[in-house]
C-alpha positions as CSV (number, residue, x, y, z in Angstrom):
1,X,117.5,114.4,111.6
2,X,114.4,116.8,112.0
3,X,112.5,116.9,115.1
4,X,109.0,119.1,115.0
5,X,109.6,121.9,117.6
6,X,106.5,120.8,118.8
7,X,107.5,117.6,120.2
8,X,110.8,119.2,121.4
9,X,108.3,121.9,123.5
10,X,106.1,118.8,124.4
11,X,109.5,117.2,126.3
12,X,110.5,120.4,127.8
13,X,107.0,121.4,129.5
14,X,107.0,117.6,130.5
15,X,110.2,117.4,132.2
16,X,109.6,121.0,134.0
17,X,106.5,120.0,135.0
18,X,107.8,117.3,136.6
19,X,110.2,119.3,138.6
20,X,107.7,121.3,139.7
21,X,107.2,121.5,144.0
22,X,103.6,120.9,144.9
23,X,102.9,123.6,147.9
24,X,102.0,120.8,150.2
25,X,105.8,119.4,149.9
26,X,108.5,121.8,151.5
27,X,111.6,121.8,150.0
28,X,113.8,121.7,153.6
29,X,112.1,120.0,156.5
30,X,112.5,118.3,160.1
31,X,110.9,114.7,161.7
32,X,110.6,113.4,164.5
33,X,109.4,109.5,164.8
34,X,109.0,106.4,166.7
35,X,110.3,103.4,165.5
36,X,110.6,99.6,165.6
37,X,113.1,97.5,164.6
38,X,112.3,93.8,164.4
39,X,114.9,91.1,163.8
40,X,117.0,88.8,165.7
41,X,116.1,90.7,168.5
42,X,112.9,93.9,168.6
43,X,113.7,97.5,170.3
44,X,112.0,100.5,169.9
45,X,112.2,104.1,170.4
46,X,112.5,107.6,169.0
47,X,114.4,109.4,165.9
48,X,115.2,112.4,164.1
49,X,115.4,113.9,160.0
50,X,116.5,116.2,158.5
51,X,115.2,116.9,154.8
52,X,116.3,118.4,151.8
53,X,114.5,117.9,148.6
54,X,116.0,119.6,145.6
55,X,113.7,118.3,143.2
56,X,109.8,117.2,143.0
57,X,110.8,113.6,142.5
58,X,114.2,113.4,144.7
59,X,114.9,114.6,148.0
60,X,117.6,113.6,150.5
61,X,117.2,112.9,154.7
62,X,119.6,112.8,157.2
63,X,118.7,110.3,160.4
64,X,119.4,109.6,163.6
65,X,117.8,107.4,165.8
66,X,118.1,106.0,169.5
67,X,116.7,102.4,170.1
68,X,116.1,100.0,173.5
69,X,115.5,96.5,174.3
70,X,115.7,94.8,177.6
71,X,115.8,91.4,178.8
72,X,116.5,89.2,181.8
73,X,120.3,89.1,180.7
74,X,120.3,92.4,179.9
75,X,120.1,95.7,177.8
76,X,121.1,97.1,174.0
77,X,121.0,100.6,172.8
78,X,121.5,101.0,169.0
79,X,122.3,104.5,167.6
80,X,121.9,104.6,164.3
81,X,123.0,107.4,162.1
82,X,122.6,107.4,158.0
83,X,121.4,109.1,155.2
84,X,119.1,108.1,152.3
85,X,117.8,109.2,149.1
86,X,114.3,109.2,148.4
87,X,111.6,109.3,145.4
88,X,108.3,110.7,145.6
89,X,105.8,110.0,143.7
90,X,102.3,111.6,144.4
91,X,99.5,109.9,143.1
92,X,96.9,111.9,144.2
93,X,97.1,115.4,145.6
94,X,98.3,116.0,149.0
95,X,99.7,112.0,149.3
96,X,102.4,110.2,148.0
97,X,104.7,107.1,148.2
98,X,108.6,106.9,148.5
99,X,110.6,104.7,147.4
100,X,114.1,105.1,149.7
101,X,117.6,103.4,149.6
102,X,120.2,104.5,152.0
103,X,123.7,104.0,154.2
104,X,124.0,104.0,157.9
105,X,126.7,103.5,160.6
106,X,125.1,102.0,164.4
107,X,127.0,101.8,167.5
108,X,125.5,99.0,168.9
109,X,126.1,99.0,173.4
110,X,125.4,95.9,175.1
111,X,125.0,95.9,178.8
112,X,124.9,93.0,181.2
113,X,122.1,92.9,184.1
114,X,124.6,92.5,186.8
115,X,126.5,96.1,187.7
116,X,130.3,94.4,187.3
117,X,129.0,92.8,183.8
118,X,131.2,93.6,181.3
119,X,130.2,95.4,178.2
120,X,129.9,94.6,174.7
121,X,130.0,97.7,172.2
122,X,130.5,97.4,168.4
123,X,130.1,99.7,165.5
124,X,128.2,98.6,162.8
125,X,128.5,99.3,159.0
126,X,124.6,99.0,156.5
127,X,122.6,99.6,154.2
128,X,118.6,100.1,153.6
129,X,116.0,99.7,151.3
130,X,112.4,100.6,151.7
131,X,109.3,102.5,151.0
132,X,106.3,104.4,152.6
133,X,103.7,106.9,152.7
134,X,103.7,110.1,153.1
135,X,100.6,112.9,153.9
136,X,100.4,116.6,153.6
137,X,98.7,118.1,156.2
138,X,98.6,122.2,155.5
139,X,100.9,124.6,156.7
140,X,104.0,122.8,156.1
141,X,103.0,119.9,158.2
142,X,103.4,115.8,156.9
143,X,102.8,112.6,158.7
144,X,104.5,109.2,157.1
145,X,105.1,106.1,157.6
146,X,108.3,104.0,156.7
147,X,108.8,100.6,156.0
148,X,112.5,99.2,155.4
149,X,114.6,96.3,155.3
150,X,118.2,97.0,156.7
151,X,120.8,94.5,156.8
152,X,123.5,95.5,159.2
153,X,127.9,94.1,159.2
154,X,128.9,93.9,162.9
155,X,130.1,91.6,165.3
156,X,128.1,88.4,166.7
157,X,127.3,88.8,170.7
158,X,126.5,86.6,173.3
159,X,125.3,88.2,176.1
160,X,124.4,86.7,179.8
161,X,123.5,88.2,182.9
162,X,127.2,88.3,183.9
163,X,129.3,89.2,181.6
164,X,128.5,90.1,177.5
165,X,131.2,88.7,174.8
166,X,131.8,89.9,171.4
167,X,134.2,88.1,169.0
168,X,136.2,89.1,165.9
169,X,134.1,87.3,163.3
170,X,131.7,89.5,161.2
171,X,128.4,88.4,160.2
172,X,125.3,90.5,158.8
173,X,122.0,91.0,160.7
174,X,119.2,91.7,159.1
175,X,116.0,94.0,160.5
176,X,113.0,95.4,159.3
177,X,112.0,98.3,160.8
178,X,109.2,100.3,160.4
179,X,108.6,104.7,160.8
180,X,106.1,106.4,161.8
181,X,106.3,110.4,162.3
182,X,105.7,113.9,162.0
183,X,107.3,116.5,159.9
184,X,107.6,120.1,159.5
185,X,108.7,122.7,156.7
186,X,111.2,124.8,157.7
């Protein structure tokens, strides 16, 4: 078979184009965000990233995140820490959309509202899937916003003002939470 050296050098240029870092999109990077988590119960609170993006269209994020809710009966604090992959696209300079899928770990801490309540702490095993937006701002600077559906294996709960329960059956529990944030180029 004979292929023109043209439409081989047409390929190339196209594929290393591609690969190609804009200046707005730093190759290493931190976050910080807040974030919401909605689902059979809502909490909120504050996270971290690390970033690594090897490529122009893939780039890979370490998180961790610390969430609160409160109620009469009492209080939950999930930690969740994962990684994902993302894809970038950027359809016009200086913003882009991502495309993310990703596996996380969460201890989970229930807490009664009396103080001799007993405690009701799991870990929980997940996955994620979502997408967002994404914003250069000069100098190394980004803003985004994340939207993702997470579905979660752990243990089902009841939890009461005196005493919390967990039993030995897993389910899965399902949240959508949603990022918002600033980032830096390291």
């Amino acid at each position: 078979m004979n292929v023109p050296m043209s439409l081989v050098s047409v390929v190339f240029v196209g594929v290393a184009a591609s690969s190609v870092r804009a200046a707005d999109w730093p190759e290493l990077g931190l976050q910080v965000h807040y974030s919401r988590w909605d689902g059979s119960y809502a909490s909120h609170g504050a996270g971290g990233r690390f970033r690594w993006e090897p490529l122009a269209w893939l780039g890979v994020e370490g998180t961790i995140e610390a969430l609160m809710t409160d109620s009469t009966a009492g209080s939950q604090v999930d930690i969740p820490i994962g990684s994902q992959v993302y894809f970038p696209w950027e359809f016009i300079e200086g913003a882009r959309a991502r495309a993310m899928v990703g596996l996380c770990a969460m201890l989970s801490l229930s807490r009664g509202a009396t103080p001799n309540a007993s405690d009701s702490d799991d870990i929980q095993l997940g996955f994620k899937l979502g997408g967002g937006l994404e914003a250069a701002l000069g100098g190394g600077w980004t803003l985004f916003g994340d939207v993702a559906w997470q579905r979660y294996l752990g243990h089902s709960r009841e939890v009461s003002v005196w005493s919390d329960a967990i039993d030995g059956e897993l389910r899965p529990i399902d949240r959508l939470t949603f990022a918002i944030g600033l980032g830096v180029g390291l």
